[in-house]
N, C-alpha and C positions, 0 to 999 in steps of 0.2 A: 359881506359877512366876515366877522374879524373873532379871532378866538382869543380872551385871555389870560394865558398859559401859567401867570405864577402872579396871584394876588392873596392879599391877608385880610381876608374882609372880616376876620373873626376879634382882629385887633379894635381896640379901644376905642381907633379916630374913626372909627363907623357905627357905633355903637346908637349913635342919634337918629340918623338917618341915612340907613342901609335902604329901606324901601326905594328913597329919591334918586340912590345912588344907582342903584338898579336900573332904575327908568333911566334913568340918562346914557346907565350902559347899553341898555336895549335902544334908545333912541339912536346913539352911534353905532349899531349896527353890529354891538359884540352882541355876538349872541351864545357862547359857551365862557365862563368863567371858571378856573381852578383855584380856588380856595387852598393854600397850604397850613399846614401844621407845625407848630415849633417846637412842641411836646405834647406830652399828653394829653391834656385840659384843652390846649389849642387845638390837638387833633380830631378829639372827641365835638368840640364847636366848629371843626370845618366840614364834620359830619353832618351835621346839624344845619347846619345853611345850606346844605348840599340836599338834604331828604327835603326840606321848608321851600327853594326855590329851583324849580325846572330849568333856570338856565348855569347854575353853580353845579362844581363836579368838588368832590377834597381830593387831595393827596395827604398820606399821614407819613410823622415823622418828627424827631429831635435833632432839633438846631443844633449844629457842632459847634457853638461858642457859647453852649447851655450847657456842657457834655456832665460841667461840676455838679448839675441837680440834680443830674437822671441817674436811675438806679443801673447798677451793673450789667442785665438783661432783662429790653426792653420789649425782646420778640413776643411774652407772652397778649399783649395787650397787639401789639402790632399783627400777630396772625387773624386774632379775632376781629379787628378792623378790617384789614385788607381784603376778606370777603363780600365785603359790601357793595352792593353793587354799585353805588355810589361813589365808590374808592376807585381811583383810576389810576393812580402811584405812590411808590413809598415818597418820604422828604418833607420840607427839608433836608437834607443829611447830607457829609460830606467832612470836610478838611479846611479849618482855617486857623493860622499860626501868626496872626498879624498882631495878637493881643493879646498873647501868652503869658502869664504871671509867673513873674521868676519864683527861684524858692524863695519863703518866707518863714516867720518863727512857728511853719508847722500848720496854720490855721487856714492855711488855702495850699493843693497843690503844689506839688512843683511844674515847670513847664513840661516836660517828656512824662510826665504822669498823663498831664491833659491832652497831651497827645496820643499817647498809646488809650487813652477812654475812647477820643474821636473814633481814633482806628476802630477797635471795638464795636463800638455802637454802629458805625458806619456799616463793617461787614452785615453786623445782625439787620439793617435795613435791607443790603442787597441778599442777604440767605433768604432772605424774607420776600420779598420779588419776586425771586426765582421759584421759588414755590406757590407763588398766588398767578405766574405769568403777568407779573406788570415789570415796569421799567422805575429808573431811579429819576428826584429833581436833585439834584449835585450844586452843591453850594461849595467852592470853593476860594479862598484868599491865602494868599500867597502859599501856598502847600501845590500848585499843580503836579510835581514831577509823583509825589505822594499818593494823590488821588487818582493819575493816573494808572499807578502799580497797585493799589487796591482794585481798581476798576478791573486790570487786566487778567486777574484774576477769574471774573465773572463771566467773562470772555464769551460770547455766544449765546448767553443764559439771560442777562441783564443789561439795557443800554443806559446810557446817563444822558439827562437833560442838563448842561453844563450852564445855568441859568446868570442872567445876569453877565453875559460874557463882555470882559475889559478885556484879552489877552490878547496877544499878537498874533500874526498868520499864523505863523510855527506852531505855537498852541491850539490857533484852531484844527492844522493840518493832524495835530497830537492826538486828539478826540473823536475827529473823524476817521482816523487808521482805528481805534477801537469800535466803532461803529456808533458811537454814539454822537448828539448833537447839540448846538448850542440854542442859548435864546439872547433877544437882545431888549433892553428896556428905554428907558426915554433917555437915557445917558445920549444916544445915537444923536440926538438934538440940541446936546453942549456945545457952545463952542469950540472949551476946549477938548473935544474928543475925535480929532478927528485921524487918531490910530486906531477905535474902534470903527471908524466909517471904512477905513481900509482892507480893516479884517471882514465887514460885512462883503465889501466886495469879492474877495476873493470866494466866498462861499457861494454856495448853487444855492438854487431857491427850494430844494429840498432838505438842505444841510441846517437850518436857523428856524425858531420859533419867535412869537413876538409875545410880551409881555409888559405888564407895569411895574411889579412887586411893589404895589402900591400897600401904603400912604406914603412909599417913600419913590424916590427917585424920579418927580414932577417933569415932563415932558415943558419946553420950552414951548408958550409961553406963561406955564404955570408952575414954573421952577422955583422951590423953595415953598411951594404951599403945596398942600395933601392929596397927593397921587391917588386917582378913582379911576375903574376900569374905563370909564368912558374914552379917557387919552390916550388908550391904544390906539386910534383914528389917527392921531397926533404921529404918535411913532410910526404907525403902519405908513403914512404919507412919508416919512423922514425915511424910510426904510426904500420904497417905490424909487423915490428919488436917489437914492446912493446907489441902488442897482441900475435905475433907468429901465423901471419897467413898470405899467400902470398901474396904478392899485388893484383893479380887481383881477390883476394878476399875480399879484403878490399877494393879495388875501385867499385868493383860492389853493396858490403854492403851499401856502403857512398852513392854512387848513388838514388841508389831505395831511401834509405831513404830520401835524398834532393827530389824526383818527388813526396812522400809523404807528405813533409813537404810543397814544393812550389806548390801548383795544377797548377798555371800557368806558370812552368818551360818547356819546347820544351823538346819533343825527339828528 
């Protein structure tokens, strides 16, 4: 049984067939799916696949590299969702600085405009949390030392699922002195990744989640075509292997720890 933690099934490249997609994820053996949210619309459709199929959960939230279309306070719409029983985390949300638009003649931000939005919107994710009792999915690129001092803030109240983790030990050690955790996706099966394999190592099998963020990030050997839950099996083997421990011991580790990290996740 494999859980997984950070997929967009709500995006575009499933739109045909979501059903098929399903089965094949239930045939490898995931049997919980977290649908994430990118904004509104995304959030309110991660609802939605989440009430429609027994094995999908949403988490809701605005992309921090969307920060320019979201309105200034998002909380109102984010409290009303977070109730759901269906809802299991805020997020996307978080901090990312890799694709910042300089200033311009005026008609787009400046870069530390778009930054101080992130900031903003990111707190109202985890104010938001911490009042519904759920934890945060933490998206963050190149911004860690940032996302970290928003995070520590939250300190006792809110943990982050630091998803999608590329960073080095130090970073992971970074995350884990806040209490929160990381996840890892099919990158673990690049070639060239193997300072992500090293940081997996250093981590306990309670410290990491496993994920797709699918339709991107294709588990070798379906790298470059469209990531679907079912290739958590993929990763979860890649993962087994780096630590040197059997799979259904890594899938039971990854589990508990997701029904720890989401309270509102189904047995």
């Amino acid at each position: 049984m494999l859980y997984d933690t950070h997929a967009h099934l709500d995006f575009p490249d499933f739109a045909s067939d979501l059903s098929a997609v399903l089965e094949r994820a239930a045939a490898a053996e995931v049997s919980r799916i977290i649908t994430v949210g990118t904004n509104q619309s995304s959030s309110r459709r991660a609802v939605e696949l989440a009430e429609t199929h027994p094995a999908v959960y949403a988490a809701i939230g605005w992309h921090p590299t969307h920060v320019s279309e979201a309105p200034d306070d998002i909380r109102p719409w984010l409290y009303e969702l977070a109730g759901h029983p269906r809802v299991v985390a805020l997020g996307e949300t978080g901090l990312d600085y890799h694709r910042l638009p300089g200033v311009t003649d005026g008609s787009v931000p400046d870069a530390q405009g778009l930054k101080d939005k992130q900031r903003r919107l990111f707190e109202q994710h985890l104010e938001t949390a911490a009042a519904h009792g759920l934890n945060c999915i933490i998206h963050q690129r190149d911004a860690l030392a940032d996302t970290l001092a928003v995070m520590e803030r939250f300190r006792g109240r809110v943990r982050g699922q630091f998803h999608c983790f590329v960073d080095d030990v130090l970073a992971l050690r970074r995350v884990l002195a806040l209490g929160s955790i990381v996840s890892f996706t099919g990158i673990l099966t690049f070639k060239n990744a193997e300072g992500v394999r090293r940081t997996l190592v250093s981590a306990t099998l309670e410290d990491f989640l496993l994920e797709t963020d699918c339709p991107f990030l294709a588990p070798v050997p379906h790298r470059g075509r469209r990531a679907e839950p079912a290739h958590l099996a993929l990763i979860a083997a890649a993962a087994g292997q780096v630590k040197g421990v059997p799979l259904a011991t890594l899938a039971e580790a990854t589990c508990a720890t997701a029904h720890r990290f989401f309270p509102k996740l189904g047995h």
